[in-house]
N, CA, C and O atoms as CSV, one atom per row, in Angstrom:
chain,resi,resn,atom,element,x,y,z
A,1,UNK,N,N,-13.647,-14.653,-13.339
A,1,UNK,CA,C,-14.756,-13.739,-13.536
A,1,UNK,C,C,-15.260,-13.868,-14.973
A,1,UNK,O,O,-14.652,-14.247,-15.974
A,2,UNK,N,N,-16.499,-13.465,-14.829
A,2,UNK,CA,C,-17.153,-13.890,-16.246
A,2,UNK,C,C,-17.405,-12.168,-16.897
A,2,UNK,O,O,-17.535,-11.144,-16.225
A,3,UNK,N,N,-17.410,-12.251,-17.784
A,3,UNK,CA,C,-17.704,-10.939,-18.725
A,3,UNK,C,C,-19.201,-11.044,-19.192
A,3,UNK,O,O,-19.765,-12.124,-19.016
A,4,UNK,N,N,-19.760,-10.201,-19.664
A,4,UNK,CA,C,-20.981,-10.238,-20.761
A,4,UNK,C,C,-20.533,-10.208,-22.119
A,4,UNK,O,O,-19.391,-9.849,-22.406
A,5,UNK,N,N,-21.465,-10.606,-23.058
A,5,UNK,CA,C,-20.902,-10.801,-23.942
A,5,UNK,C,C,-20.638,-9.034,-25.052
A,5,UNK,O,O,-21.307,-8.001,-25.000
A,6,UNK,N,N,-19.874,-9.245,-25.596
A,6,UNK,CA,C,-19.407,-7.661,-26.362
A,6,UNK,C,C,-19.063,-6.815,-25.601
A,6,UNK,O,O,-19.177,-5.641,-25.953
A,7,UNK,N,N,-18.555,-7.123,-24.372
A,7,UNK,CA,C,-18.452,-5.948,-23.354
A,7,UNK,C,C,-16.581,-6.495,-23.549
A,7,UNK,O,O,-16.089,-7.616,-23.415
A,8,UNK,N,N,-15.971,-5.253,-23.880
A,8,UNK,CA,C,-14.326,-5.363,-24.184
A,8,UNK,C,C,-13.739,-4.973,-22.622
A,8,UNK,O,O,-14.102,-3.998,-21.964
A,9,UNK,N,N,-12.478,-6.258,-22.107
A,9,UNK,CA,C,-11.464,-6.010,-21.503
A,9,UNK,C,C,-11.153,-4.183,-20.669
A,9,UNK,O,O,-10.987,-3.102,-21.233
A,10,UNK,N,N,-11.176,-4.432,-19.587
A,10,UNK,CA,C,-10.481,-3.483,-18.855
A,10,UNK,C,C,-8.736,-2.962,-19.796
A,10,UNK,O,O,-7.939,-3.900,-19.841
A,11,UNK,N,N,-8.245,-1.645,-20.446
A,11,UNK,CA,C,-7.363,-1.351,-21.191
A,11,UNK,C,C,-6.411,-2.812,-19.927
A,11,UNK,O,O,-7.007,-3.344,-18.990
A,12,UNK,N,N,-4.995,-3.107,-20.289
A,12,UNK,CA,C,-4.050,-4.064,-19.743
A,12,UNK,C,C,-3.598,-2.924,-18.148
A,12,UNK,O,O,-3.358,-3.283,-16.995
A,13,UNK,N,N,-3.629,-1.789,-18.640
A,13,UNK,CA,C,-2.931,-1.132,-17.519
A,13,UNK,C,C,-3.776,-0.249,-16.519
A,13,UNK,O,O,-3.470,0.573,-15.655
A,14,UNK,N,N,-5.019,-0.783,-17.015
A,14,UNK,CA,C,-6.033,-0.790,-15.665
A,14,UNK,C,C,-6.250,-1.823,-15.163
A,14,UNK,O,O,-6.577,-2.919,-15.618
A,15,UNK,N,N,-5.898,-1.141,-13.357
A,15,UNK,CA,C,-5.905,-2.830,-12.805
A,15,UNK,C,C,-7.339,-1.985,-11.470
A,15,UNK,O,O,-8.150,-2.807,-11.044
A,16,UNK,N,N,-7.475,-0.822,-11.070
A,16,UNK,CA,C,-8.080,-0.466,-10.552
A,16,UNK,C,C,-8.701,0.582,-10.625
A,16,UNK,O,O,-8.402,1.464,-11.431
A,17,UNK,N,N,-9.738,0.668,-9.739
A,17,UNK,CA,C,-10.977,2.176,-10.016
A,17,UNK,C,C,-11.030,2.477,-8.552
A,17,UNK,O,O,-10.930,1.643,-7.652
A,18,UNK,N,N,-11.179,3.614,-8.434
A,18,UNK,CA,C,-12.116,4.528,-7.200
A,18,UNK,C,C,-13.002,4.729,-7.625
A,18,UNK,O,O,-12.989,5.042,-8.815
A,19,UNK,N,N,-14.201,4.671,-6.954
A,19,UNK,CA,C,-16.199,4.892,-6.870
A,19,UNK,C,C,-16.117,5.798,-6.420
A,19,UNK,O,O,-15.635,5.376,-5.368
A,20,UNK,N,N,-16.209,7.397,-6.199
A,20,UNK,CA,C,-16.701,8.056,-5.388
A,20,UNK,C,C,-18.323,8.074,-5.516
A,20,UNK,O,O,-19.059,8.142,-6.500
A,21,UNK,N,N,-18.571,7.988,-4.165
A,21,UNK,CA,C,-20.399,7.600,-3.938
A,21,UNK,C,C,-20.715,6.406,-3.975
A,21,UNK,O,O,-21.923,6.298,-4.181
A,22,UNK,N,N,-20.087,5.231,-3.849
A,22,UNK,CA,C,-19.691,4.003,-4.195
A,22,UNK,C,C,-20.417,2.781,-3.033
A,22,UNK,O,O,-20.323,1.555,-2.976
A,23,UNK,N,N,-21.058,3.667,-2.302
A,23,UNK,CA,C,-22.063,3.074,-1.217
A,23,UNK,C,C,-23.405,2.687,-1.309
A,23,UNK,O,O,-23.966,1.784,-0.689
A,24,UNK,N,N,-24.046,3.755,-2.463
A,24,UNK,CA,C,-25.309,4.679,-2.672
A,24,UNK,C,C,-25.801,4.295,-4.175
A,24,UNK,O,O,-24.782,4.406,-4.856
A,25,UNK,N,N,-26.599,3.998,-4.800
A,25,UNK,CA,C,-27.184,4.600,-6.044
A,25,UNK,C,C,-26.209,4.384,-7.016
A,25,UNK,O,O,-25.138,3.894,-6.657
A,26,UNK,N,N,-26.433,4.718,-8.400
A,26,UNK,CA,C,-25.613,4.554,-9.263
A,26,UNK,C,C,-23.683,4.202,-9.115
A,26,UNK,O,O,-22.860,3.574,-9.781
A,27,UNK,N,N,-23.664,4.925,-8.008
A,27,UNK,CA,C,-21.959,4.705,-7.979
A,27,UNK,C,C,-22.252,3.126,-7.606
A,27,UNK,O,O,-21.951,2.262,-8.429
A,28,UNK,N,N,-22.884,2.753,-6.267
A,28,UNK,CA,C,-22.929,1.112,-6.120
A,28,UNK,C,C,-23.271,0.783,-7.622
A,28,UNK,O,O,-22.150,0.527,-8.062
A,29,UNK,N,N,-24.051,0.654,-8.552
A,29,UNK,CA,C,-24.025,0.429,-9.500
A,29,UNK,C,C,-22.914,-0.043,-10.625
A,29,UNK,O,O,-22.842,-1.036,-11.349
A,30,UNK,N,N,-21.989,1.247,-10.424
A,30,UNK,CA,C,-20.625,1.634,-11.533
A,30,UNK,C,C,-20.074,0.543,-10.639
A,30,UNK,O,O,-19.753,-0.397,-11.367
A,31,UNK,N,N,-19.788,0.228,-9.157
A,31,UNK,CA,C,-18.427,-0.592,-8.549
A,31,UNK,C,C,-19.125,-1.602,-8.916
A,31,UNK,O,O,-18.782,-1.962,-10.043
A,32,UNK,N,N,-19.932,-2.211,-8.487
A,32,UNK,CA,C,-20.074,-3.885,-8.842
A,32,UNK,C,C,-19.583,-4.156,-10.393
A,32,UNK,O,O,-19.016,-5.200,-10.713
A,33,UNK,N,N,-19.928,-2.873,-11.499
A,33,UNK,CA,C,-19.713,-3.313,-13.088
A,33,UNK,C,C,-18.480,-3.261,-13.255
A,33,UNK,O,O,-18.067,-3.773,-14.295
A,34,UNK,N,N,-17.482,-2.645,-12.324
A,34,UNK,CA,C,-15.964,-2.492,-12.734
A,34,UNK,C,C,-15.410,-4.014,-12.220
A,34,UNK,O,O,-14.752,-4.810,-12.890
A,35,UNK,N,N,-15.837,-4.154,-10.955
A,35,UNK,CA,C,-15.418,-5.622,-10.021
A,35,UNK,C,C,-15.787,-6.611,-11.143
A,35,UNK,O,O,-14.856,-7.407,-11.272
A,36,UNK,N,N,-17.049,-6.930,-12.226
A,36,UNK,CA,C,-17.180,-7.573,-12.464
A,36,UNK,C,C,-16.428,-7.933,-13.881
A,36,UNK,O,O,-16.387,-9.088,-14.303
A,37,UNK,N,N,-15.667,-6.501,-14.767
A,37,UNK,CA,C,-14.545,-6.203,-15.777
A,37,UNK,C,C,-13.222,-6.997,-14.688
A,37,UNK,O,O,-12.097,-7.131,-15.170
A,38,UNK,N,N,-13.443,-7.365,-13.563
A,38,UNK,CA,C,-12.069,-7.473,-13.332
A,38,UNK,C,C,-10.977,-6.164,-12.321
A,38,UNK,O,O,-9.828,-6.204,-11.882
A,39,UNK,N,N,-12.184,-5.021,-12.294
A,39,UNK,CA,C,-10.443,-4.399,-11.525
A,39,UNK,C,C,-10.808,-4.390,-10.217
A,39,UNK,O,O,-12.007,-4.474,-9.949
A,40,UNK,N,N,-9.821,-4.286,-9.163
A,40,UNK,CA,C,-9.951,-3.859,-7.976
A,40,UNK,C,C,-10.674,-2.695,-7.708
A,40,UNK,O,O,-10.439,-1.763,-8.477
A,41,UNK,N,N,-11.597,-2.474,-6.709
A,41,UNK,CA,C,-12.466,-1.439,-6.593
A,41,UNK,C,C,-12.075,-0.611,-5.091
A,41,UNK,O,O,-12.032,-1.094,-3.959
A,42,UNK,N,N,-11.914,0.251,-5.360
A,42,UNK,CA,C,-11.714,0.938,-4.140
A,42,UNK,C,C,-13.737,1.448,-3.658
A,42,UNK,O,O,-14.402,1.090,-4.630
A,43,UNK,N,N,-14.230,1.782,-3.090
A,43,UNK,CA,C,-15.776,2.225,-2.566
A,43,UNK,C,C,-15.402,3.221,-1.889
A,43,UNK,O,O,-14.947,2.983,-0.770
A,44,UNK,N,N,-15.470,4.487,-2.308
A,44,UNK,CA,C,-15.760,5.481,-1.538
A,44,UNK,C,C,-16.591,6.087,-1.267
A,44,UNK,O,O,-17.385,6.351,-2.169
A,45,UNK,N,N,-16.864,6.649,0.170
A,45,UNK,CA,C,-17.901,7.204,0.392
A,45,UNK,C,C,-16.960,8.042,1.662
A,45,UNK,O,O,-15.892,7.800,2.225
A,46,UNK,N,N,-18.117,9.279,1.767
A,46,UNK,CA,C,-17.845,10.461,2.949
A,46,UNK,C,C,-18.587,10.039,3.983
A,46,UNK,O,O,-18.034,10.144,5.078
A,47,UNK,N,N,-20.175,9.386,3.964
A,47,UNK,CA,C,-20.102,9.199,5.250
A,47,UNK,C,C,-21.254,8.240,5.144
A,47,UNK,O,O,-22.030,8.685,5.990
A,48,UNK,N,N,-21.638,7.528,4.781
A,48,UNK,CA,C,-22.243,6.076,4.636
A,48,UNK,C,C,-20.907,4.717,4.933
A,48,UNK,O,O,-20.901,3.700,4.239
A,49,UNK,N,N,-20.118,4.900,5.787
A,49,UNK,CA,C,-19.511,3.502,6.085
A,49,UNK,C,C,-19.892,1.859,5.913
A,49,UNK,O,O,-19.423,0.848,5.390
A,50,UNK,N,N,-20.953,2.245,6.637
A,50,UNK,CA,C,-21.710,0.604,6.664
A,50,UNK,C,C,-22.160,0.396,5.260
A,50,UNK,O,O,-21.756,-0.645,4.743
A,51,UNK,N,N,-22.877,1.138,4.571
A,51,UNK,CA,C,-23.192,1.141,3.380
A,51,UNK,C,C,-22.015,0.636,1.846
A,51,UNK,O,O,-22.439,0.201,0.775
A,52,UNK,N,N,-20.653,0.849,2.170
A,52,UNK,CA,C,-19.375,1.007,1.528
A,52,UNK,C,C,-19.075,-0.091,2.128
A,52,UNK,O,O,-18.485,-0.738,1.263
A,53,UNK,N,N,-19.132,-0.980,3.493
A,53,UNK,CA,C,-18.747,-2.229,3.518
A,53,UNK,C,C,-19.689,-2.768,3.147
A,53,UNK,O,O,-19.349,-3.626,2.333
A,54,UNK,N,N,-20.948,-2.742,3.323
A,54,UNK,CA,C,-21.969,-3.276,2.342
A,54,UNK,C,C,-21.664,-3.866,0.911
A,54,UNK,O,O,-21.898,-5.004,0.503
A,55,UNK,N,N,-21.117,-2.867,0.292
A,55,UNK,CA,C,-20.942,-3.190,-1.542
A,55,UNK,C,C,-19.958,-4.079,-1.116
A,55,UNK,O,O,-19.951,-5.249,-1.499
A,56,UNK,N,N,-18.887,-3.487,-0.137
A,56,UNK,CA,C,-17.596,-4.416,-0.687
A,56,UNK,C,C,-17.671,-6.303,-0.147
A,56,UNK,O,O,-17.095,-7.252,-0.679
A,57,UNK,N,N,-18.472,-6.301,0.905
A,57,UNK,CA,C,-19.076,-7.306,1.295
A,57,UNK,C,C,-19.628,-8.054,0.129
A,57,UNK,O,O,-19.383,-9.261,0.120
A,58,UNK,N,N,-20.524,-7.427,-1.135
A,58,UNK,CA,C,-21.263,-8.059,-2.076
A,58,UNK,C,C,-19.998,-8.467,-3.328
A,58,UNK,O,O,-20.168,-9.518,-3.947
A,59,UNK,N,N,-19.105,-7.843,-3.563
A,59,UNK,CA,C,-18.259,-7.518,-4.471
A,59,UNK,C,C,-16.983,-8.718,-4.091
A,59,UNK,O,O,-16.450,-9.319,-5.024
A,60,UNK,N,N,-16.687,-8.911,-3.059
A,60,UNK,CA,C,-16.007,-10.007,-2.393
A,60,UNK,C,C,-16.611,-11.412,-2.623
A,60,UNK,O,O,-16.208,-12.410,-3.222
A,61,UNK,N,N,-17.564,-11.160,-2.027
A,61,UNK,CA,C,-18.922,-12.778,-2.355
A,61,UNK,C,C,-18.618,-12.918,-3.149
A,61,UNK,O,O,-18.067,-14.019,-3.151
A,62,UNK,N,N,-18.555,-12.285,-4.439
A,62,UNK,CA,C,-18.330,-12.626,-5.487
A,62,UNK,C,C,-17.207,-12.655,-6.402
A,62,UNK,O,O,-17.074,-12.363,-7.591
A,63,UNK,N,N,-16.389,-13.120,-5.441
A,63,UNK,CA,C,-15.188,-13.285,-6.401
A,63,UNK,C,C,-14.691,-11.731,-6.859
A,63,UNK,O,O,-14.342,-11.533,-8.023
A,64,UNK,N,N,-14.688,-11.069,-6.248
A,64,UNK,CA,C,-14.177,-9.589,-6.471
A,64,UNK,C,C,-13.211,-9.290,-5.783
A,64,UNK,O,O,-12.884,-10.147,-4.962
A,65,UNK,N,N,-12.460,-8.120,-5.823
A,65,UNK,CA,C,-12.009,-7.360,-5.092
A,65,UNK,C,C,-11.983,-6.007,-4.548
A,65,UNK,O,O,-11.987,-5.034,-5.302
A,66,UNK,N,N,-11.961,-5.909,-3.457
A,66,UNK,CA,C,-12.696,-4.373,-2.803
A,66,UNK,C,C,-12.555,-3.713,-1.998
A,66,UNK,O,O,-13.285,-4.299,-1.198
A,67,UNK,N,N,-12.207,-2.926,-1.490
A,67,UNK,CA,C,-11.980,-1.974,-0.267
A,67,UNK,C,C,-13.082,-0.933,-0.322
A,67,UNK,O,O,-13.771,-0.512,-1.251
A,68,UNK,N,N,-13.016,-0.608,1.183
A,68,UNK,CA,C,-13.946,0.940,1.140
A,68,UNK,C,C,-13.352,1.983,1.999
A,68,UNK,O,O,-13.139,1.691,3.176
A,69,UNK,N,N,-13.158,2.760,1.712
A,69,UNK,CA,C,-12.551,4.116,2.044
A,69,UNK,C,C,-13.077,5.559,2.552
A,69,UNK,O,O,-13.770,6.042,1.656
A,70,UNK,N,N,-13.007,6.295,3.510
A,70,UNK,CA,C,-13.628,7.288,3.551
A,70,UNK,C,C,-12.916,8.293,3.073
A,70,UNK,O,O,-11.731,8.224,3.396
A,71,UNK,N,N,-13.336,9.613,2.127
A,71,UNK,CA,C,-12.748,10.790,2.397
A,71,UNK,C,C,-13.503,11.692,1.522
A,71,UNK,O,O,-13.741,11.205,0.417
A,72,UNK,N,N,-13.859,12.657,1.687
A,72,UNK,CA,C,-14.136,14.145,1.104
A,72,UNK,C,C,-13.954,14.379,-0.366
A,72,UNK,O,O,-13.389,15.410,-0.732
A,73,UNK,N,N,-14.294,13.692,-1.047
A,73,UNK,CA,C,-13.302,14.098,-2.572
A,73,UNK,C,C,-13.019,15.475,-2.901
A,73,UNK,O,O,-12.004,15.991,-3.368
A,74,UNK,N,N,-14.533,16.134,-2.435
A,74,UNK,CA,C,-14.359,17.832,-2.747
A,74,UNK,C,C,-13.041,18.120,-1.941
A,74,UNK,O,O,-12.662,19.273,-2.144
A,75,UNK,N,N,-12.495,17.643,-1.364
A,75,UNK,CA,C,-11.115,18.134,-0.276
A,75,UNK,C,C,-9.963,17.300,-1.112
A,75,UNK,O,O,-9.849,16.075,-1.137
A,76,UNK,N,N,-9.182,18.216,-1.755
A,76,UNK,CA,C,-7.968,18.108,-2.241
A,76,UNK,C,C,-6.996,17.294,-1.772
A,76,UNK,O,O,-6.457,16.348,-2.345
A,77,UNK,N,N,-6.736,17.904,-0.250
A,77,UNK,CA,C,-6.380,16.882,0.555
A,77,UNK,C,C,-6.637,16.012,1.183
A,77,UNK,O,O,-5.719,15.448,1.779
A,78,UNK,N,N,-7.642,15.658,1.282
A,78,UNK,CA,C,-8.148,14.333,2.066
A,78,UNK,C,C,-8.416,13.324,0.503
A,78,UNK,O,O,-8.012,12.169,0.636
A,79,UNK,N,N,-8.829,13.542,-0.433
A,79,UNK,CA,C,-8.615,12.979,-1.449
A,79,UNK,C,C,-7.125,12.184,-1.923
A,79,UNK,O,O,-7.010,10.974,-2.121
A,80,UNK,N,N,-5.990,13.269,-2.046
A,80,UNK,CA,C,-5.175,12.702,-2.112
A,80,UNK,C,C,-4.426,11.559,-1.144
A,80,UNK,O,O,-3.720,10.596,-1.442
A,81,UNK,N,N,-4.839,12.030,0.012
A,81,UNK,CA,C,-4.126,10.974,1.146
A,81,UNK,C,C,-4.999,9.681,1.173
A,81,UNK,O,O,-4.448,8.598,1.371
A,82,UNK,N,N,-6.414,9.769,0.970
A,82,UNK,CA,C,-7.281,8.249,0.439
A,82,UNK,C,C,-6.630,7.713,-0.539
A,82,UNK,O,O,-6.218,6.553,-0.512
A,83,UNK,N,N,-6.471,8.541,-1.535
A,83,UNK,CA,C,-5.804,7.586,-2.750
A,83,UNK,C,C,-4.148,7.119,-2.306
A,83,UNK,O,O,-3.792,5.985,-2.625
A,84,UNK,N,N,-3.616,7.612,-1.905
A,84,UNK,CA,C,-1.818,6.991,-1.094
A,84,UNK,C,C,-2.041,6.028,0.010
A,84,UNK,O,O,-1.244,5.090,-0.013
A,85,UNK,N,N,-2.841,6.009,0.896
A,85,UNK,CA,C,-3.732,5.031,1.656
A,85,UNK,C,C,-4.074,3.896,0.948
A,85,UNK,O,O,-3.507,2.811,1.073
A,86,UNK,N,N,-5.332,4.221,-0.065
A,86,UNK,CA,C,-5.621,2.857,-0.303
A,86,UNK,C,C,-4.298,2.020,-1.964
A,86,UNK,O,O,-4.438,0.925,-2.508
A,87,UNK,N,N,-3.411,2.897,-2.203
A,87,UNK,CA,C,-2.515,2.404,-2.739
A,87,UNK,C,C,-1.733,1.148,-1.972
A,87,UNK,O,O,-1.513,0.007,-2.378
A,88,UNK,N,N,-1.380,1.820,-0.655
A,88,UNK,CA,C,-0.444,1.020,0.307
A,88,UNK,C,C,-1.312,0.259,0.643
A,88,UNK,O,O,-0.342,-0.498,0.650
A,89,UNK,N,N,-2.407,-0.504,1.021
A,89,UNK,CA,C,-3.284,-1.387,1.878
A,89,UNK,C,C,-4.019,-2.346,0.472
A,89,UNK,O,O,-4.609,-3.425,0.520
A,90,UNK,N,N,-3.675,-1.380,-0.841
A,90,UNK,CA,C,-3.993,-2.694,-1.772
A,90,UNK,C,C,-2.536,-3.269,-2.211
A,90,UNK,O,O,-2.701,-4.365,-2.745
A,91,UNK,N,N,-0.867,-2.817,-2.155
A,91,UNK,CA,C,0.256,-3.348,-2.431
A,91,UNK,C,C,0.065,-4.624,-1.132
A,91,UNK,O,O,0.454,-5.763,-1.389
A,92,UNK,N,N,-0.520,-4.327,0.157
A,92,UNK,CA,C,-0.482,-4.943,1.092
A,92,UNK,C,C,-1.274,-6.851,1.214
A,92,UNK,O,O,-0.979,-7.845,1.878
A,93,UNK,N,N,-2.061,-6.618,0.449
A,93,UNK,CA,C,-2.808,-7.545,0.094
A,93,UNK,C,C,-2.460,-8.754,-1.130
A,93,UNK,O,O,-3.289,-9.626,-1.391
């Protein structure tokens, strides 16, 4: 992966991000710029699916890495179980 120039390294012990809104507008925005620093991108979205394989479809093409995920962020719990989810299915890979 290529960087821009003056744009500094992901810290060493970031290896990944969650997008919430990550289908849509600026969040698609933020995931392609993290994929392109290098980290694994999780794409979340509540209910644009196709849209969230969309990015990750573009983010892959390109030499990225990506998943897309559904869940509620405003929901405590459905938040947390996306993030233990897509923990296990990115160790999986």
């Amino acid at each position: 992966m290529h960087r821009r120039a003056g744009r500094p390294p992901p810290p060493a012990a970031v290896q990944s991000a969650v997008d919430t809104g990550g289908s849509h507008g600026i969040g698609r925005a933020v995931s392609r710029r993290r994929a392109q620093d290098g980290l694994a991108v999780v794409v979340n979205h509540a209910r644009d699916a196709a849209g969230a394989e969309e990015k990750v479809a573009v983010i892959t093409a390109t030499g990225g890495r990506a998943i897309s995920a559904q869940a509620d962020v405003a929901d405590e719990h459905a938040a947390a179980a996306c993030s233990i989810g897509c923990g296990r299915r990115r160790r999986r890979r």
